[in-house]
N, C-alpha and C positions, 0 to 999 in steps of 0.2 A: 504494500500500500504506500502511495506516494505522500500524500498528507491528511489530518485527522482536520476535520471538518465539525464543531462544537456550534449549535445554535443554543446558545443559552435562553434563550423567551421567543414568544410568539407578540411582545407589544411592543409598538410604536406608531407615533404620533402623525407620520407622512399617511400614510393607508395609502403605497401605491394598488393602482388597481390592479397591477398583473404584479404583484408579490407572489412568487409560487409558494409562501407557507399564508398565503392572506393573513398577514400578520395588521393587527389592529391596536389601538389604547382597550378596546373590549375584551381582549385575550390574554389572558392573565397566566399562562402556563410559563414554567419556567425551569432553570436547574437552578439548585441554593449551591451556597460554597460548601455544604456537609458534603454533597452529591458530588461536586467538585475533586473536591479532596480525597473521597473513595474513591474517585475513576482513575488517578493517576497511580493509584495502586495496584501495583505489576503491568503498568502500560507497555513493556515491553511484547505482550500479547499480538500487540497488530502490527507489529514487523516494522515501523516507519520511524525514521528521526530528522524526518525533515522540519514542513509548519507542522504548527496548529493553527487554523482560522477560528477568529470566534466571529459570530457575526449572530443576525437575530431575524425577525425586528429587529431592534436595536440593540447591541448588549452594552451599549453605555449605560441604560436602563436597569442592566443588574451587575451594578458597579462593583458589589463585593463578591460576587464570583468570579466577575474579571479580574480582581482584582488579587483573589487565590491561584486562579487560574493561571494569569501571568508567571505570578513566585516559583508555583510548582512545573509549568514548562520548561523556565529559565533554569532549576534545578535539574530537570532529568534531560539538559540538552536538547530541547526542541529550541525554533526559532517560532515567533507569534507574531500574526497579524490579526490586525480588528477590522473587519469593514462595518463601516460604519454610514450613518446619512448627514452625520456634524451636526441633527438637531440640537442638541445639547449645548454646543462650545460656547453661545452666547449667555448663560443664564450660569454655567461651570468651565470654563476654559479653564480651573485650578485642575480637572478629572486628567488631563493629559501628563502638567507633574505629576500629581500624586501615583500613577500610575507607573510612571519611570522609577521611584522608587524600588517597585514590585518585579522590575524584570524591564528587558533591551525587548522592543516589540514593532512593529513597521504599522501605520495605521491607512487604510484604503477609504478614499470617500466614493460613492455613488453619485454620480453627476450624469442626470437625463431629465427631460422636462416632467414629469413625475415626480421626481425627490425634490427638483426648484420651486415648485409650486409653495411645498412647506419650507424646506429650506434656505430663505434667500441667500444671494451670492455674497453677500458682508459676512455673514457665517460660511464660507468657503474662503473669502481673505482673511478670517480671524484666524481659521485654522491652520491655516498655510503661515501665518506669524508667527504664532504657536509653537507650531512644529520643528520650525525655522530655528525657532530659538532654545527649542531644547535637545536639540538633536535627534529629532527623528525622521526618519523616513517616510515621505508620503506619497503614497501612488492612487489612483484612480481606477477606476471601473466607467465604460461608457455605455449608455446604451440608446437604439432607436427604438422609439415607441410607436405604440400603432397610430395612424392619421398624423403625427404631428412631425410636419416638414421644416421648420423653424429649428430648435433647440436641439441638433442632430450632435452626433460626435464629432463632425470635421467641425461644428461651431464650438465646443467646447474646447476643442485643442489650441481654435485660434485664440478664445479667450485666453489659455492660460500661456501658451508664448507672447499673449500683446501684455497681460497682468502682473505674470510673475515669469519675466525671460531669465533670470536667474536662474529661478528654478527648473527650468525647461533644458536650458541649455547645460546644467547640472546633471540631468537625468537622461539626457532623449535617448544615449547608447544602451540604458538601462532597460532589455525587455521587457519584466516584469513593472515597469512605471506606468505606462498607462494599458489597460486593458480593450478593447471593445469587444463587446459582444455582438458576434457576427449575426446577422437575420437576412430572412429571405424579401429578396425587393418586390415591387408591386409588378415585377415584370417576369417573375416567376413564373416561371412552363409546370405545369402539374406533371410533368415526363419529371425533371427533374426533383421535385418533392417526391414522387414515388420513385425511383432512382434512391435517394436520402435513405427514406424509412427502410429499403430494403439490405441498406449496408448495414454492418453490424457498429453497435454503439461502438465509441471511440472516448467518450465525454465519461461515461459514469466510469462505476467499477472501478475506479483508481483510485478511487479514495476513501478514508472511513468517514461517514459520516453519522455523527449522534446526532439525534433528533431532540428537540425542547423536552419531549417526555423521554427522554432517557434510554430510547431504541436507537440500533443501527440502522441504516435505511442504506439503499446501493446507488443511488445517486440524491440530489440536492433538488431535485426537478419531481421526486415521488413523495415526497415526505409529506407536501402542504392537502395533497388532494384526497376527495371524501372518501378513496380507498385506501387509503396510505399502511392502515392498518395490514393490508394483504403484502407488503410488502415489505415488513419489518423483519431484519435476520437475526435477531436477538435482543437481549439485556445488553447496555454497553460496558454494565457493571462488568460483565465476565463472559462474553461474547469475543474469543479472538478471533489473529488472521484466520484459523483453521476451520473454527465454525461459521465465519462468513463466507467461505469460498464453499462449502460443502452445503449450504444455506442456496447460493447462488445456483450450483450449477444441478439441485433438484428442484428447483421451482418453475414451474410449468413455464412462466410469462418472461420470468427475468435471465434465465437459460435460454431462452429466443433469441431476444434485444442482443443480448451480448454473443450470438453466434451468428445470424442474421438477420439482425434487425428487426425492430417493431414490426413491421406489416408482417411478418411472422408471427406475430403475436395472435396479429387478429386470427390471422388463416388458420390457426391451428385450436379457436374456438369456433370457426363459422360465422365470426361477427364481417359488419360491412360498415364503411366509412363515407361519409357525407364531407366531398371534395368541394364542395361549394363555400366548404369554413375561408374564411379572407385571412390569408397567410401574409398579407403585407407588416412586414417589419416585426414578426414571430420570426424566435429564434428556432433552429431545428433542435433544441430539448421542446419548444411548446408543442409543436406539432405532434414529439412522442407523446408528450401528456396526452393533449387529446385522445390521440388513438389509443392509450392503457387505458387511461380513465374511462373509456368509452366503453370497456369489457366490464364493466360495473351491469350495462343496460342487460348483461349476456349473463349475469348472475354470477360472472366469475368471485366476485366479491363474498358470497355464500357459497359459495364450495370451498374458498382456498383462505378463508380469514381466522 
């Protein structure tokens, strides 16, 4: 496994609408630091000493798990990153020291017309001061959203070489600095969406991820949706590499995906898909949602939960 993927909660205050865990201020599920602190006991289990990502909703939100969380990574040799949406940094921009105390960690903002809506850009040059000044590292996540032609990733990138060309010119050789998330354009050939789904995933399975209640889940794109339960490989309390892999390649749906591709999925319940969904600026994980979640109508969800 390449890196452990932690969502500490399901709340926060943006509610973009395409959150794949619909995370909201109404969702109160979470991990505490007790739960924290038990996980890194014998973490050696999942094979990985790369990141940890925490991310949420928000997990500035559940400050004192981040805040164990960091100590105990920094101790057993992982490195950590937060993605975060920088709601926070105007009302606590002290949470970023107080944080460095606890552990060396890389922090990620989300920057799409979605998260700007709640987060204005003064809270994207607070944190980039911030950050600036205490030595952290901060990279970006870009993404396009559906219908909205304005606030795209090539606009945001020029924002931030016209804002902060320091920092740009600081980072630009640095891969892992700005991310975007690739989607399909509005000029998408249905040849090639069906082309996609029939390759075998590339995205999941690489990594472990816990879920807000304390399961593994095999990718970050199955956890939020009303089946999610179908796709749990264990406790993450005591769930290693061994039983995740042995988890994966007996499960009806998820031994598909990762051998060829969703639209195997479908075929090998009999279900059928309604190509008429508008794929403009879905990413190719949404389109798998669609189509697993879609095995929900087929009952898959009562036989295999």
């Amino acid at each position: 496994m390449r890196s452990i993927i932690i969502f500490l909660n399901r709340t926060c205050p943006v509610g973009c609408a395409t959150c794949n865990v619909n995370a909201s201020v109404d969702n109160t599920e979470f991990l505490d630091p007790e739960w924290i602190a038990r996980f890194f006991i014998n973490i050696d289990r999942f094979r990985s000493k790369q990141y940890i990502v925490w991310t949420g909703g928000e997990p500035f939100l559940s400050f004192d798990s981040l805040k164990i969380g960091l100590k105990l990574a920094a101790a057993y040799g992982f490195k950590s990153e937060i993605l975060s949406s920088g709601v926070w940094v105007q009302q606590h921009p002290e949470f970023l020291r107080d944080l460095k105390k606890s552990g060396n960690y890389n922090l990620r903002l989300s920057l799409d017309a979605e998260h700007q809506k709640t987060v204005p850009w003064e809270y994207v040059r607070k944190t980039v001061r911030e950050s600036s000044k205490l030595g952290i590292e901060l990279n970006f996540t870009l993404r396009h959203i559906p219908n909205e032609h304005e606030f795209t990733p090539e606009f945001y990138i020029n924002r931030i070489k016209t804002e902060f060309p320091e920092l740009y010119h600081l980072n630009r050789d640095n891969h892992r600095w700005i991310h975007v998330i690739n989607t399909f354009g509005k000029d998408t050939q249905l040849s090639d969406i069906n082309r996609k789904l029939k390759q075998r995933c590339y995205l999941g399975f690489k990594d472990v991820v816990v879920g807000f209640d304390g399961y593994v889940y095999p990718c970050c794109g199955l956890l939020g949706g009303p089946a999610k339960r179908c796709y749990r490989l264990g406790d993450a309390l005591i769930t290693g590499y061994d039983e995740i892999w042995h988890a994966i390649r007996k499960h009806p749906v998820l031994s598909l995906i990762r051998s060829k591709g969703p639209a195997a999925a479908l075929s090998r319940f009999d279900a059928s898909f309604d190509h008429n969904t508008s794929v403009e600026h879905m990413e190719p994980c949404d389109i798998c949602q669609i189509y697993i979640q879609h095995l929900k109508e087929f009952g898959f969800s009562e036989r295999y939960s």
